[in-house]
PDB file of N, H, CA, C and O in Angstrom:
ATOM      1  N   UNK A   1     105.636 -33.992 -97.381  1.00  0.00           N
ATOM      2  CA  UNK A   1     106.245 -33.586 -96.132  1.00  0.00           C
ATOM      3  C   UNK A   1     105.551 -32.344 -95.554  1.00  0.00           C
ATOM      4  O   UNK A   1     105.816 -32.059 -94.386  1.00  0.00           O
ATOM      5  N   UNK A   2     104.710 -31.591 -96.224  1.00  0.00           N
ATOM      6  H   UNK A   2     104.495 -31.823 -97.173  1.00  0.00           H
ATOM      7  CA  UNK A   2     104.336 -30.343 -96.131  1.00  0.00           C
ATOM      8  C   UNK A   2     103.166 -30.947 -94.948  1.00  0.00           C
ATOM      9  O   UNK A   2     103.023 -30.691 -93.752  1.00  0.00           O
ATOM     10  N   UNK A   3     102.830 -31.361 -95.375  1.00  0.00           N
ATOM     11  H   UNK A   3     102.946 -31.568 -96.347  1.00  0.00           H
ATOM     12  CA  UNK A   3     101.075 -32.124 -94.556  1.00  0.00           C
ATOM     13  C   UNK A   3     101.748 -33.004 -93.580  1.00  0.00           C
ATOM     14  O   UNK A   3     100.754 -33.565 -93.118  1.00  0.00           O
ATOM     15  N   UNK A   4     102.692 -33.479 -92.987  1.00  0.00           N
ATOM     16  H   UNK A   4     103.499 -33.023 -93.362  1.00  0.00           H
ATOM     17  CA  UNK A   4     103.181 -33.812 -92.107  1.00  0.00           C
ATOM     18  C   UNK A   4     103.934 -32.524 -90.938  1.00  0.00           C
ATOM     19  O   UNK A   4     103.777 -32.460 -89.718  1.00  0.00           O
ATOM     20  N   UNK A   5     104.788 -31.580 -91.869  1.00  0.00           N
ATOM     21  H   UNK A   5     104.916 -31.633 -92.859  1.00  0.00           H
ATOM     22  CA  UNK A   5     104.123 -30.640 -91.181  1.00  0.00           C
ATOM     23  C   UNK A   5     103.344 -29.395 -90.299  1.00  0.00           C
ATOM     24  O   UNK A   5     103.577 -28.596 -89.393  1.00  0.00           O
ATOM     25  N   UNK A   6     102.125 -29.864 -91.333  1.00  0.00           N
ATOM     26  H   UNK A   6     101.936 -30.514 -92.070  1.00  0.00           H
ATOM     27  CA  UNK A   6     101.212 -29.247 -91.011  1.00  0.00           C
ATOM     28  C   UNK A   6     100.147 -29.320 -89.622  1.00  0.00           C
ATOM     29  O   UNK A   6      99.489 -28.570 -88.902  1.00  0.00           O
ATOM     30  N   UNK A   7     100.452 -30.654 -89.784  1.00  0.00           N
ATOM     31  H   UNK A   7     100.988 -31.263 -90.369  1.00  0.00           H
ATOM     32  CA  UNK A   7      99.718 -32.208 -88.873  1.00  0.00           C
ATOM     33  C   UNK A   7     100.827 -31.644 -87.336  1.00  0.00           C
ATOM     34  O   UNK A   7     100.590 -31.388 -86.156  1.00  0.00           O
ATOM     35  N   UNK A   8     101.198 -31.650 -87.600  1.00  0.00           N
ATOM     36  H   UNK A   8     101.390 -31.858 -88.559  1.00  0.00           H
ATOM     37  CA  UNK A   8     102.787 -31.443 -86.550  1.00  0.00           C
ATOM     38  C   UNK A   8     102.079 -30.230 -85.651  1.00  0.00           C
ATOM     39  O   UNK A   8     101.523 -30.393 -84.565  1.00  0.00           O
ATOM     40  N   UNK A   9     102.250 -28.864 -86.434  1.00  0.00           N
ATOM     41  H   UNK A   9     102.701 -28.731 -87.317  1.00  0.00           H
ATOM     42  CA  UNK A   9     101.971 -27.765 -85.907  1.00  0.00           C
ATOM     43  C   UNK A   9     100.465 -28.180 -85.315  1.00  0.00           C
ATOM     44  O   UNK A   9     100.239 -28.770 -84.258  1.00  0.00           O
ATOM     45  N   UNK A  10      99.594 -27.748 -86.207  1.00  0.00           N
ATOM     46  H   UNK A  10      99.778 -27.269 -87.066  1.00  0.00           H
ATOM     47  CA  UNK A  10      98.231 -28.403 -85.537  1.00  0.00           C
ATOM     48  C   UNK A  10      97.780 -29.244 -83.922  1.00  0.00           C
ATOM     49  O   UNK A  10      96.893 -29.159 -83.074  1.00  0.00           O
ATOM     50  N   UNK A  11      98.928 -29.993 -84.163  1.00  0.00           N
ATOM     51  H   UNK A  11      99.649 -30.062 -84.852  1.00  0.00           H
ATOM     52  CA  UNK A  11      98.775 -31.315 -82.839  1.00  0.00           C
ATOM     53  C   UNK A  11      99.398 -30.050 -81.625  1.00  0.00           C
ATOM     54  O   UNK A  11      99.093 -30.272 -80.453  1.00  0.00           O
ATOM     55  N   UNK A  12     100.145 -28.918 -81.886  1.00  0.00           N
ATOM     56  H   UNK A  12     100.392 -28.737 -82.837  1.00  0.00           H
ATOM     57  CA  UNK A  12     100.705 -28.203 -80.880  1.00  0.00           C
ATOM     58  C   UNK A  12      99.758 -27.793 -80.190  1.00  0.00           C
ATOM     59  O   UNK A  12      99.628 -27.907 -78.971  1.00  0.00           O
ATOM     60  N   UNK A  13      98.755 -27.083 -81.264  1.00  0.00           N
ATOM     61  H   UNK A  13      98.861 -26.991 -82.254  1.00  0.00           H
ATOM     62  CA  UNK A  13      97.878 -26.418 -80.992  1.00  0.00           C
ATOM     63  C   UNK A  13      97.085 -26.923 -80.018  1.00  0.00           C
ATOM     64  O   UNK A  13      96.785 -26.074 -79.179  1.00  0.00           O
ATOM     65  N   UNK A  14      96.389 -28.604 -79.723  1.00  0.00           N
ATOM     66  H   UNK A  14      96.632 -29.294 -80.404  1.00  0.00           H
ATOM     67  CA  UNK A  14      95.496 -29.122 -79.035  1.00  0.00           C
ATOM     68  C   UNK A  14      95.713 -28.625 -77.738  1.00  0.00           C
ATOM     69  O   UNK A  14      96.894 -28.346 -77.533  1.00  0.00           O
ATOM     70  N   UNK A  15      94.857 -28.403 -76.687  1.00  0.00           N
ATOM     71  H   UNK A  15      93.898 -28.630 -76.853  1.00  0.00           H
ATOM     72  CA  UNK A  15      94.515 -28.629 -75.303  1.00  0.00           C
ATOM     73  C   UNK A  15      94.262 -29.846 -74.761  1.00  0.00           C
ATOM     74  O   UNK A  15      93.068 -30.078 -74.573  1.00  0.00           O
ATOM     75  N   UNK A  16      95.110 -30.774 -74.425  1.00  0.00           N
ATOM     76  H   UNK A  16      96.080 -30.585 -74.577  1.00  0.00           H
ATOM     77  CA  UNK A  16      94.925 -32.176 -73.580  1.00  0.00           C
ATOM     78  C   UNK A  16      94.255 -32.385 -72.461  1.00  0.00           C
ATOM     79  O   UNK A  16      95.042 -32.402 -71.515  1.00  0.00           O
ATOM     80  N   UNK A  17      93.057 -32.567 -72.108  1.00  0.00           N
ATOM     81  H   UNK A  17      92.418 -32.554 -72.876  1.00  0.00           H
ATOM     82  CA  UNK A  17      92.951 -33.142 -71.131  1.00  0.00           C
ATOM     83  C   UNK A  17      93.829 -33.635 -70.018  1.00  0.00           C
ATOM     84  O   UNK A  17      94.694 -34.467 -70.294  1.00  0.00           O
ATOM     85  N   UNK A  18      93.629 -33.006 -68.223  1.00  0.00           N
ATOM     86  H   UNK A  18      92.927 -32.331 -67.999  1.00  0.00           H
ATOM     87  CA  UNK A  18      94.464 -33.649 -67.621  1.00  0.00           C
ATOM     88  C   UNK A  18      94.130 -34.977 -67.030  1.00  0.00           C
ATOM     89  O   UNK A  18      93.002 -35.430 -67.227  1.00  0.00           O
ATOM     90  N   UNK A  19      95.263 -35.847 -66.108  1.00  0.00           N
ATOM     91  H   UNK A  19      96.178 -35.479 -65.948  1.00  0.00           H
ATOM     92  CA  UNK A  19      94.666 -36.933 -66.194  1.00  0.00           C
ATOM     93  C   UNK A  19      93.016 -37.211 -65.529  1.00  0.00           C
ATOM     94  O   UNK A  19      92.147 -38.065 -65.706  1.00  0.00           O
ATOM     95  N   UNK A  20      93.165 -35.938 -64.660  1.00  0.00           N
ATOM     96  H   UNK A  20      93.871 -35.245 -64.517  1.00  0.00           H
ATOM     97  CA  UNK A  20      92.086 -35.930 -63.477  1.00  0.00           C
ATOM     98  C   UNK A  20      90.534 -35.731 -64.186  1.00  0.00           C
ATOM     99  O   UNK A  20      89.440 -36.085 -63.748  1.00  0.00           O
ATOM    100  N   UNK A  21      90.875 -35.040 -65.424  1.00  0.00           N
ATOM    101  H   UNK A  21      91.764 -34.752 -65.780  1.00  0.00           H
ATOM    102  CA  UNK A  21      89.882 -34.720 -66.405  1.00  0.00           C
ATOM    103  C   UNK A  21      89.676 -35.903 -67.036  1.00  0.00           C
ATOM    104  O   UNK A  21      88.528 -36.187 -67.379  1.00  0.00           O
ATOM    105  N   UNK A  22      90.648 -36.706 -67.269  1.00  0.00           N
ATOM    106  H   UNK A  22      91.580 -36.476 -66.990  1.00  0.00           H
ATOM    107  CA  UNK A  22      90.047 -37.739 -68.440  1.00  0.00           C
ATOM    108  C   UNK A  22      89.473 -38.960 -67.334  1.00  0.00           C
ATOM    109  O   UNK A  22      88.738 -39.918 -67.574  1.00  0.00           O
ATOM    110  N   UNK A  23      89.932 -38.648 -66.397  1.00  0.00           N
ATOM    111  H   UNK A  23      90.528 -37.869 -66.202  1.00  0.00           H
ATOM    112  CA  UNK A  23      89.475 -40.028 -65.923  1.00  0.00           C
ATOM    113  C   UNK A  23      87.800 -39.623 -65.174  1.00  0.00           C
ATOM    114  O   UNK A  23      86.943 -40.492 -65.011  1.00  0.00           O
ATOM    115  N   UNK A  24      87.648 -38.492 -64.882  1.00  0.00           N
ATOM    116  H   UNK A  24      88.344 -37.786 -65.014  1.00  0.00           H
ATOM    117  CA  UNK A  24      86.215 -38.266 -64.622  1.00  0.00           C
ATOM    118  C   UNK A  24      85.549 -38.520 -66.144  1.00  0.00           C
ATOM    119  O   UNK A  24      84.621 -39.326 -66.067  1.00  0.00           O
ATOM    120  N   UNK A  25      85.726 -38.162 -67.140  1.00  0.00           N
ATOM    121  H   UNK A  25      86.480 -37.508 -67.202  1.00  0.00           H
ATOM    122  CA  UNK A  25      84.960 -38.167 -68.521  1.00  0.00           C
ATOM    123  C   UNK A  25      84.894 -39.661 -68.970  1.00  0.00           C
ATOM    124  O   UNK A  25      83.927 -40.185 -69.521  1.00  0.00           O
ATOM    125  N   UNK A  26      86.227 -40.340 -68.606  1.00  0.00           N
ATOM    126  H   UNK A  26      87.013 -39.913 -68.158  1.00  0.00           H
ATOM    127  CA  UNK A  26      85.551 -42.056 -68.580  1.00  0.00           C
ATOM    128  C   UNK A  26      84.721 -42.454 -67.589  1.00  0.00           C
ATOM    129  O   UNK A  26      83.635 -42.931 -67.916  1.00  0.00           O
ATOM    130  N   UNK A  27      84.938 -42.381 -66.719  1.00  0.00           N
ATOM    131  H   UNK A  27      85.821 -41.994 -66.454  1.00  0.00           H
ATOM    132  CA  UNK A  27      83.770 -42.618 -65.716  1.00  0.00           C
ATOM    133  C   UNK A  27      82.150 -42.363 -65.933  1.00  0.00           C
ATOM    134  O   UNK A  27      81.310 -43.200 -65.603  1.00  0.00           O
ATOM    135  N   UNK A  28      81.838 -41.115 -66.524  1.00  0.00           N
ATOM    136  H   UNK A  28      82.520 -40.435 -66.792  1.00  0.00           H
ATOM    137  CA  UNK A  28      81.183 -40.566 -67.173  1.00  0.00           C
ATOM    138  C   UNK A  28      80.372 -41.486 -68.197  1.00  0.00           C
ATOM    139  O   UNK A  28      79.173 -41.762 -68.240  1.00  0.00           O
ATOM    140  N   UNK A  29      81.342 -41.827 -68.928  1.00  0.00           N
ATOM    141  H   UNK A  29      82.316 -41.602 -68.893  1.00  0.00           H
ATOM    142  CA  UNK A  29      80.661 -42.463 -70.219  1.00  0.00           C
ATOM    143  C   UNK A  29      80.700 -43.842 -69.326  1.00  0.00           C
ATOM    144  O   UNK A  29      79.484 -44.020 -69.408  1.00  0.00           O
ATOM    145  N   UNK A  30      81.148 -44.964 -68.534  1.00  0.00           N
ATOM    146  H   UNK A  30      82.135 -44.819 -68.468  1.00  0.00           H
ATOM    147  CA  UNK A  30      81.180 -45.634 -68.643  1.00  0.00           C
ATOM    148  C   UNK A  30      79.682 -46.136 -67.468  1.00  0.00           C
ATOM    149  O   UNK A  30      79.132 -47.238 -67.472  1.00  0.00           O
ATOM    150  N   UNK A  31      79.340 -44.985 -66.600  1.00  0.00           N
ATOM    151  H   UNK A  31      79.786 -44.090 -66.597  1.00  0.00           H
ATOM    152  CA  UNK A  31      78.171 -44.952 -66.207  1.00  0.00           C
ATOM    153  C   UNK A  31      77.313 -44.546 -66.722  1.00  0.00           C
ATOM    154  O   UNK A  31      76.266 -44.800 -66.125  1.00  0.00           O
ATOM    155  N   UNK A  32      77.173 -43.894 -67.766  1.00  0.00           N
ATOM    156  H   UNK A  32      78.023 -43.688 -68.251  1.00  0.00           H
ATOM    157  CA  UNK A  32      76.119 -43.800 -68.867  1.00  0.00           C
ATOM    158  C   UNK A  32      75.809 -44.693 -69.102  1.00  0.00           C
ATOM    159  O   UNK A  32      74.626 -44.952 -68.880  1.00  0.00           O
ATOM    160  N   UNK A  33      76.819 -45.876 -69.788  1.00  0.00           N
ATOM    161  H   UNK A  33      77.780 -45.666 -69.968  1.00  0.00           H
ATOM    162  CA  UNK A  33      76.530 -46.904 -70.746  1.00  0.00           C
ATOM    163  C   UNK A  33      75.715 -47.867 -69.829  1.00  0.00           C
ATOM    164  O   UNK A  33      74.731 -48.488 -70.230  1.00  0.00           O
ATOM    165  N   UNK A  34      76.156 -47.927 -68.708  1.00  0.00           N
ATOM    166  H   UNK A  34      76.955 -47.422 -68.382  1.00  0.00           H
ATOM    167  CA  UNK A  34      76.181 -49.079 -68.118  1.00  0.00           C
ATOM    168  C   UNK A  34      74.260 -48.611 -67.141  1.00  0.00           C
ATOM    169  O   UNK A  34      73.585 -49.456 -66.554  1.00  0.00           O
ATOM    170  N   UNK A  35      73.928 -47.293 -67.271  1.00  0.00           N
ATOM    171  H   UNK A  35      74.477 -46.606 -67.748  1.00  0.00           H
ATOM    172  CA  UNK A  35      72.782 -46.875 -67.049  1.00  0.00           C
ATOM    173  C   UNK A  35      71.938 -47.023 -68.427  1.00  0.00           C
ATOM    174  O   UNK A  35      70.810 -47.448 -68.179  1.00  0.00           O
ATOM    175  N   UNK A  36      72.126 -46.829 -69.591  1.00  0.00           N
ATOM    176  H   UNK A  36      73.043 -46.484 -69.793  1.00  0.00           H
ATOM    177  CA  UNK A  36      71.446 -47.295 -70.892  1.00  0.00           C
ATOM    178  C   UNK A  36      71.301 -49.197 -70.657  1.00  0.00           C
ATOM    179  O   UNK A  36      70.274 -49.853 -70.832  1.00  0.00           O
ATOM    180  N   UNK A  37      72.358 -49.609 -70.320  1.00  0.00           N
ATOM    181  H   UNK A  37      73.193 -49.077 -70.177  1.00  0.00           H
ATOM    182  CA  UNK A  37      71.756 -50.934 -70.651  1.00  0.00           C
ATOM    183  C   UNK A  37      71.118 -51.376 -69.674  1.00  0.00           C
ATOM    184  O   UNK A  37      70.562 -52.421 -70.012  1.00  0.00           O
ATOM    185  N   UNK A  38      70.895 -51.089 -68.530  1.00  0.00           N
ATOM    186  H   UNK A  38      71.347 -50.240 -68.256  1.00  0.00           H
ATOM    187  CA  UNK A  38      69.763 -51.433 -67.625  1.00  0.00           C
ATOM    188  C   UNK A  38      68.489 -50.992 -67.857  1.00  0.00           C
ATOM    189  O   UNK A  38      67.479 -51.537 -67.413  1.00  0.00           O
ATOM    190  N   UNK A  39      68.525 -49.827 -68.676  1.00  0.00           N
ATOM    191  H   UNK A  39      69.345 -49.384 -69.036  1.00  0.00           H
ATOM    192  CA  UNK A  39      66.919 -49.108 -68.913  1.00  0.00           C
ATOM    193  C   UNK A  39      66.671 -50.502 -70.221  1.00  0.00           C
ATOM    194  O   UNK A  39      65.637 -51.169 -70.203  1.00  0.00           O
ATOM    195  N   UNK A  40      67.614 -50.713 -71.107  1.00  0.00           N
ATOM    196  H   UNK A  40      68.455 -50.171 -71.121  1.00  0.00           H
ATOM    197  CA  UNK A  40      67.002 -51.498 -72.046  1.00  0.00           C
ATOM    198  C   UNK A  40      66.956 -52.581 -71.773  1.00  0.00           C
ATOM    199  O   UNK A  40      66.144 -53.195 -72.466  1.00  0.00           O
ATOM    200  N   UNK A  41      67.511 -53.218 -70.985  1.00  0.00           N
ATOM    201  H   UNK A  41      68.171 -52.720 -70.423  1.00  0.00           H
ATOM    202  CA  UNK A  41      67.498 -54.901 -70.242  1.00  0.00           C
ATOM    203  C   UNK A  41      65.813 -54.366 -69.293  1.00  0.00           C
ATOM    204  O   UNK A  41      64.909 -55.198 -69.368  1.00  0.00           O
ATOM    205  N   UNK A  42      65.613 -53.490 -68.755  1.00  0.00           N
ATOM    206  H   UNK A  42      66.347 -52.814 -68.693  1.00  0.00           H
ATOM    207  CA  UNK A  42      64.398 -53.175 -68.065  1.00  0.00           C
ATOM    208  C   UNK A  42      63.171 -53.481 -69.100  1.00  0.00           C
ATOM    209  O   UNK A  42      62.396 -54.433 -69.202  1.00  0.00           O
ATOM    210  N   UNK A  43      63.372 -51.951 -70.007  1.00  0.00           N
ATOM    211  H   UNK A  43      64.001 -51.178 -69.924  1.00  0.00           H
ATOM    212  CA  UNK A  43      61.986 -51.726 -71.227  1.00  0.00           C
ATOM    213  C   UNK A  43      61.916 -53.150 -72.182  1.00  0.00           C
ATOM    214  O   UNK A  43      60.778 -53.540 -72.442  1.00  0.00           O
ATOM    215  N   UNK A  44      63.180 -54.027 -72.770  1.00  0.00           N
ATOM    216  H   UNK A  44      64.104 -53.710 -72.559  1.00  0.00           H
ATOM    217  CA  UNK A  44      62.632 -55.133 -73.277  1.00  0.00           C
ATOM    218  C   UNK A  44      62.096 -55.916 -72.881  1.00  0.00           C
ATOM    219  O   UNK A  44      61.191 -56.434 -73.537  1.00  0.00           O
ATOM    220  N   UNK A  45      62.510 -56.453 -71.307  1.00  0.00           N
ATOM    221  H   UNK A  45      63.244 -56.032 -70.774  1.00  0.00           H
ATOM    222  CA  UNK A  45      61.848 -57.241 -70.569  1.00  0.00           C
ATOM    223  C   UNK A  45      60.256 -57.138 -70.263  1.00  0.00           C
ATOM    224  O   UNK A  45      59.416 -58.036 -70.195  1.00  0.00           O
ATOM    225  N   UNK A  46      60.156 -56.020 -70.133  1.00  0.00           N
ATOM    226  H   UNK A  46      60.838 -55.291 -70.188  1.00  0.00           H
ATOM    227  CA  UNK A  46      58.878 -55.255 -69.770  1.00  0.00           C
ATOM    228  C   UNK A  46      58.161 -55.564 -71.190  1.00  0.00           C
ATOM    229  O   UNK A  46      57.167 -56.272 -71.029  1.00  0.00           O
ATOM    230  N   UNK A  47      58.387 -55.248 -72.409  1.00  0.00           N
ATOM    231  H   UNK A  47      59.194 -54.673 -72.539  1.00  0.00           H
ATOM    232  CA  UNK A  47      58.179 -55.542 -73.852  1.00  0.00           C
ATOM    233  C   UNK A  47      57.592 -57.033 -73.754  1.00  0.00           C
ATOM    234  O   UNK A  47      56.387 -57.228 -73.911  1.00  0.00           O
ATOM    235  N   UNK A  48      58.598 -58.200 -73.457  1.00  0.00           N
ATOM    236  H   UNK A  48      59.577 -58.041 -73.330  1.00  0.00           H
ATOM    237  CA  UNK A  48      58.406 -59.242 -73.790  1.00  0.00           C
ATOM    238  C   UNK A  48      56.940 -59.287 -72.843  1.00  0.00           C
ATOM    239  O   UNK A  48      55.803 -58.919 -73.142  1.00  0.00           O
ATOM    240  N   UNK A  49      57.350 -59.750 -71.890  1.00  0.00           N
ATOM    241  H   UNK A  49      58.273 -60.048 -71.648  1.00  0.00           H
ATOM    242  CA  UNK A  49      56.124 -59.847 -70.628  1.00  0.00           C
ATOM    243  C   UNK A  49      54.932 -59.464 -71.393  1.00  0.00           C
ATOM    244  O   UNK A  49      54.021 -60.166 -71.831  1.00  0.00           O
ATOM    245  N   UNK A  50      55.159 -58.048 -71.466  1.00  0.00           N
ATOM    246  H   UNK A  50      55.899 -57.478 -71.109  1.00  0.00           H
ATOM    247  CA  UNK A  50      53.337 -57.691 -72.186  1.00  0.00           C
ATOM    248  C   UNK A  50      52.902 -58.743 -73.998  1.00  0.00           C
ATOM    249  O   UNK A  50      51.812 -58.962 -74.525  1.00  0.00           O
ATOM    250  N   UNK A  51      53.715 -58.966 -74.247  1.00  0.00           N
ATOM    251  H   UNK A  51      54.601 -58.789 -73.819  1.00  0.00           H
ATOM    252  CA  UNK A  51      53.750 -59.578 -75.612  1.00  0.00           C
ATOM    253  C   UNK A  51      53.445 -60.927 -75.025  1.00  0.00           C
ATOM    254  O   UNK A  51      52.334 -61.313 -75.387  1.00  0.00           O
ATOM    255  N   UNK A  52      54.053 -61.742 -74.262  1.00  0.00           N
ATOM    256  H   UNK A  52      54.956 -61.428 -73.968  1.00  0.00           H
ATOM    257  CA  UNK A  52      53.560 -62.812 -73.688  1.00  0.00           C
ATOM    258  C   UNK A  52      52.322 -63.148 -73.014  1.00  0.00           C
ATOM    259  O   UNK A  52      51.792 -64.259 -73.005  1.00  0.00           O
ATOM    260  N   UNK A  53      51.832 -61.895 -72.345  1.00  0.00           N
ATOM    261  H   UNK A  53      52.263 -60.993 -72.352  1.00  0.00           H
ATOM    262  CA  UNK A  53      50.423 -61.836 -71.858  1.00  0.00           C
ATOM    263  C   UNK A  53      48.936 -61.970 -72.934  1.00  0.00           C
ATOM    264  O   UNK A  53      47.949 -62.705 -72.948  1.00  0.00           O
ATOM    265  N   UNK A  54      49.483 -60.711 -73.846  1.00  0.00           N
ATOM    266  H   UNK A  54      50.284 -60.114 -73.834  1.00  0.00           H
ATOM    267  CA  UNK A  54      48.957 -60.661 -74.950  1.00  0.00           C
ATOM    268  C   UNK A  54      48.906 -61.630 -76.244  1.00  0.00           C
ATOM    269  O   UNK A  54      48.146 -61.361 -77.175  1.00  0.00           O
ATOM    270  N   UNK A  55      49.546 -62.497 -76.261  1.00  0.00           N
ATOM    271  H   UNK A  55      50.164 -62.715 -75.506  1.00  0.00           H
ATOM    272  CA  UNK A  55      50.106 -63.932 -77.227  1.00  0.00           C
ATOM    273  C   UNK A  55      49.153 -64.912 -76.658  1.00  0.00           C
ATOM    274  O   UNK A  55      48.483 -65.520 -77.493  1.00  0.00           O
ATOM    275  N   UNK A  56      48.939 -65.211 -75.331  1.00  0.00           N
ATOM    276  H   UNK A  56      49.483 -64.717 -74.653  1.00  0.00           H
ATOM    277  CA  UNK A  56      48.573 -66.081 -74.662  1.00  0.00           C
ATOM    278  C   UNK A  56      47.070 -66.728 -74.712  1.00  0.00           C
ATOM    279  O   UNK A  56      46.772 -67.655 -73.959  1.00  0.00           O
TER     280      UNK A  56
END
């Protein structure tokens, strides 16, 4: 029960994010991601192509 709490107090302690904050920080990551997989849908494509030239 001690570590429950402990866990308790602790969780007081956090600083939450407001909503206005969390929803810019998803946005954030979710245009990151979505900018990573175009560079790698780009550079593999680009990969294959030269490998196909070079195979040929």
């Amino acid at each position: 029960m001690k570590f429950i709490k402990s866990v308790r107090d602790e969780m007081k302690k956090v600083t939450w994010p407001s909503k206005k904050q969390l929803r810019k920080d998803t946005l954030i990551v979710i245009e990151t991601t979505v900018l990573f997989a175009i560079l790698f849908f780009v550079m593999d494509t680009a990969i294959q192509t030269a490998f196909g030239w070079i195979l040929r």
